[in-house]
VOVOSE-68578 format. One record per residue (C-alpha): x, y, z. Coordinates in steps of 0.05 Angstrom, whole numbers, plus 32768, in hexadecimal, padded with zeros to 4 digits. Layout:
BEGIN
+------+-------+------+
: east : north :   up :
+------+-------+------+
:    X :     Y :    Z :
...
+------+-------+------+
//
This chain:
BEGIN
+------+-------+------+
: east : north :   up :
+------+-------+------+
: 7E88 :  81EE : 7F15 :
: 7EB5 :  81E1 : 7ED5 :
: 7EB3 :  81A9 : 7EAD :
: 7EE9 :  8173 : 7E9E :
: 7EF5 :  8160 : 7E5C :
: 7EE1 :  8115 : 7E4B :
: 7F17 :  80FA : 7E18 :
: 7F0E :  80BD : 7DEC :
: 7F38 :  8082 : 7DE5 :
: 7F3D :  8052 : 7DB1 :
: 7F5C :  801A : 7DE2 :
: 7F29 :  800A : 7E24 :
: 7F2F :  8038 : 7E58 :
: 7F36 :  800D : 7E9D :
: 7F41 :  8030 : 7EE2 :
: 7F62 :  7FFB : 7F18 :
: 7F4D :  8011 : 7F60 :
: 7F72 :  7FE8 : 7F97 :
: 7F9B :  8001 : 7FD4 :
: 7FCB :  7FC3 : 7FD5 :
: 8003 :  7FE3 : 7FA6 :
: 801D :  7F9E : 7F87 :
: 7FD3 :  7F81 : 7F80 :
: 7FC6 :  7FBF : 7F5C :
: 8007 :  7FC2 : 7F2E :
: 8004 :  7F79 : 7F1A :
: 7FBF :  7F82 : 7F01 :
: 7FCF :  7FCB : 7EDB :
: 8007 :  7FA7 : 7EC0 :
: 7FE5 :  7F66 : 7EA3 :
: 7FA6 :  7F8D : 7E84 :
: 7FDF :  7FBC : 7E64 :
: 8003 :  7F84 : 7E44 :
: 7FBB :  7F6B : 7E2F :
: 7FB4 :  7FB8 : 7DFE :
: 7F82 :  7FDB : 7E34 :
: 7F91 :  8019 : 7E49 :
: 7F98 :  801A : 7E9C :
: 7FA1 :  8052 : 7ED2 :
: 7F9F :  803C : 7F1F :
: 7F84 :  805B : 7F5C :
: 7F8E :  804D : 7FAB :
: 7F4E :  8061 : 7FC6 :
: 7F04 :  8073 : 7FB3 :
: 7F15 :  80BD : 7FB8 :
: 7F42 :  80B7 : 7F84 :
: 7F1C :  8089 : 7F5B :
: 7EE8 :  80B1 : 7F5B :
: 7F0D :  80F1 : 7F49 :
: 7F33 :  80C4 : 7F09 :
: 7EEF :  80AB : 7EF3 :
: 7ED3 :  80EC : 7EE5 :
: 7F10 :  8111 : 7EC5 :
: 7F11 :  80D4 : 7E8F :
: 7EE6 :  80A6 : 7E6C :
: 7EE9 :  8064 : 7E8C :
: 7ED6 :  802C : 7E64 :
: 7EDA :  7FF7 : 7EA1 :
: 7EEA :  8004 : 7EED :
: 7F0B :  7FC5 : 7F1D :
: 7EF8 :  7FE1 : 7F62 :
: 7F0D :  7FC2 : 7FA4 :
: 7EDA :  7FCC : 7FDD :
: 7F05 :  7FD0 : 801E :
: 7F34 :  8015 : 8015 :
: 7F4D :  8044 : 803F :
: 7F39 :  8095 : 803A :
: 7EEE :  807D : 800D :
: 7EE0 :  8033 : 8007 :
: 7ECC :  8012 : 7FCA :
: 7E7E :  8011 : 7FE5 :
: 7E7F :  805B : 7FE7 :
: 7EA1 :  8069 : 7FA6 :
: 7E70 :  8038 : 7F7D :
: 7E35 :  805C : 7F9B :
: 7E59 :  809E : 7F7C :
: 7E66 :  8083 : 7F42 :
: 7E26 :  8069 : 7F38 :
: 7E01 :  80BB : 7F4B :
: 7E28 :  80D8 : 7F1C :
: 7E08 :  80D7 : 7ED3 :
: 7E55 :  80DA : 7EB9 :
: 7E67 :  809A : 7ECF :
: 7E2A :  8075 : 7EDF :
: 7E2A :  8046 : 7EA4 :
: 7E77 :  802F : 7EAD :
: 7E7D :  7FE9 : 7EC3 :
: 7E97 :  7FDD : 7F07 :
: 7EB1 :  7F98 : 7F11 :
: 7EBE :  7F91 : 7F5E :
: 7EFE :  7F69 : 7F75 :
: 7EF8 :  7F51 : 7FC0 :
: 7F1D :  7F24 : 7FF2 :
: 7ED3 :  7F1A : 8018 :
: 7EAD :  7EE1 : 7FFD :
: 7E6D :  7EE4 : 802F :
: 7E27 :  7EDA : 7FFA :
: 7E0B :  7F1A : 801D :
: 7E47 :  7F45 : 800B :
: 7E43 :  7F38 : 7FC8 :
: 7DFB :  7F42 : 7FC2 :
: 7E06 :  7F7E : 7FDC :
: 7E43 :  7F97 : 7FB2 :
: 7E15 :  7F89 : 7F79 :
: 7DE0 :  7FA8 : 7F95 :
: 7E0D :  7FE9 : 7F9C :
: 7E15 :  7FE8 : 7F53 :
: 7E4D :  7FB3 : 7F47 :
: 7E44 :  7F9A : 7EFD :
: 7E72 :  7F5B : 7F13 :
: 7E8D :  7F46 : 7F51 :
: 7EC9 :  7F14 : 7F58 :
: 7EDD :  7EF9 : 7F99 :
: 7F33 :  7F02 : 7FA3 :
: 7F64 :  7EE3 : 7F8F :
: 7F5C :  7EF2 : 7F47 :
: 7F94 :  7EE3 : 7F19 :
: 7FA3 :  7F16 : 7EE8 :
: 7F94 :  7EE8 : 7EAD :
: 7F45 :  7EDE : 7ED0 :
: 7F42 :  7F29 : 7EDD :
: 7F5B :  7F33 : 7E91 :
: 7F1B :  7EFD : 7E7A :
: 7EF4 :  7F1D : 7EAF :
: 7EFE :  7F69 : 7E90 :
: 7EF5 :  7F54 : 7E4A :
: 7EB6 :  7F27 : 7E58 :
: 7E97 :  7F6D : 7E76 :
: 7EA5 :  7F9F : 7E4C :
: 7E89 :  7F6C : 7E17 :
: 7E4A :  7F62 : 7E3B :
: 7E47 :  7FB0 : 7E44 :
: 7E4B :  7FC0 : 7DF7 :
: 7E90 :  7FDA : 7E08 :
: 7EBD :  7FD2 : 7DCA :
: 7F04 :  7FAE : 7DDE :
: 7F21 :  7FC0 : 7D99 :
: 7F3E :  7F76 : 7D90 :
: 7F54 :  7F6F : 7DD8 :
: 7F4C :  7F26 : 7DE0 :
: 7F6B :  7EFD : 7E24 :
: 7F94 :  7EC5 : 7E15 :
: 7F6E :  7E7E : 7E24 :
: 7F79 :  7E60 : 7E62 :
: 7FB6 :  7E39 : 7E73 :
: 7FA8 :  7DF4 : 7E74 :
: 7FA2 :  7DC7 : 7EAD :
: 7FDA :  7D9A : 7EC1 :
: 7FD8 :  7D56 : 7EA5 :
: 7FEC :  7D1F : 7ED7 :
: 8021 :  7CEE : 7EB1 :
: 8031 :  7CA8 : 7EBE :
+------+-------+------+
//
């Protein structure tokens, strides 16, 4: 069996798996502008197969997928001693207690319950890879926008 050769990156390495093509896009797109480096995928399969040709420093893995669901793919991920220690931060439109125990319990490192707006997913990534020793090379989010202040 040949092996694949593992480049580094200076800027994070994050891998975006969602099938909805514009959920997917507009998150690629806002952890671009924030300086990490970002490659989709549509499906576990494929996720799996991008996670092992290239050093991930974070995946963002949905859990319901057609062709191999997110479930399946973390539980690959998670067997394979080349990308066993990546963080997985699971993204999911199912909010039950139980599910998320369990998405943990599959090897999620985080698990956010949709919608996420691309400036919580960007706090959300960088918070991780911090906690995971993960360098972000200066990456910062911006703050949060502030609330609305009622006037008389």
């Amino acid at each position: 069996m040949g092996r694949s050769l593992r480049v580094r990156h200076t800027k994070p390495q994050v891998l975006v798996v969602e099938d909805a093509d514009d959920v997917r896009e507009m998150y690629i797109e806002y952890l671009e502008y924030l300086g990490f480096s970002v490659e989709g995928a549509t499906d576990g399969r494929d996720a799996v197969r991008k996670a092992i040709a290239r050093e991930r420093s974070l995946i963002i893995m949905d859990l319901a997928m057609p062709v191999l669901d997110g479930w399946e793919a973390i539980r690959i991920l998670r067997a394979d001693p080349r990308t066993r220690r990546i963080p997985i931060i699971v993204i999911t439109g199912q909010a039950q207690p139980d599910l998320l125990e369990r998405a943990r319990a599959a090897g999620a490192t985080e698990v956010i319950v949709k919608p996420v707006t691309p400036s919580q997913l960007g706090r959300i990534v960088t918070e991780t890879l911090a906690n995971a020793g993960v360098s972000t090379n200066g990456i910062t989010t911006p703050p949060p926008a502030p609330a609305t202040i009622a006037r008389r």
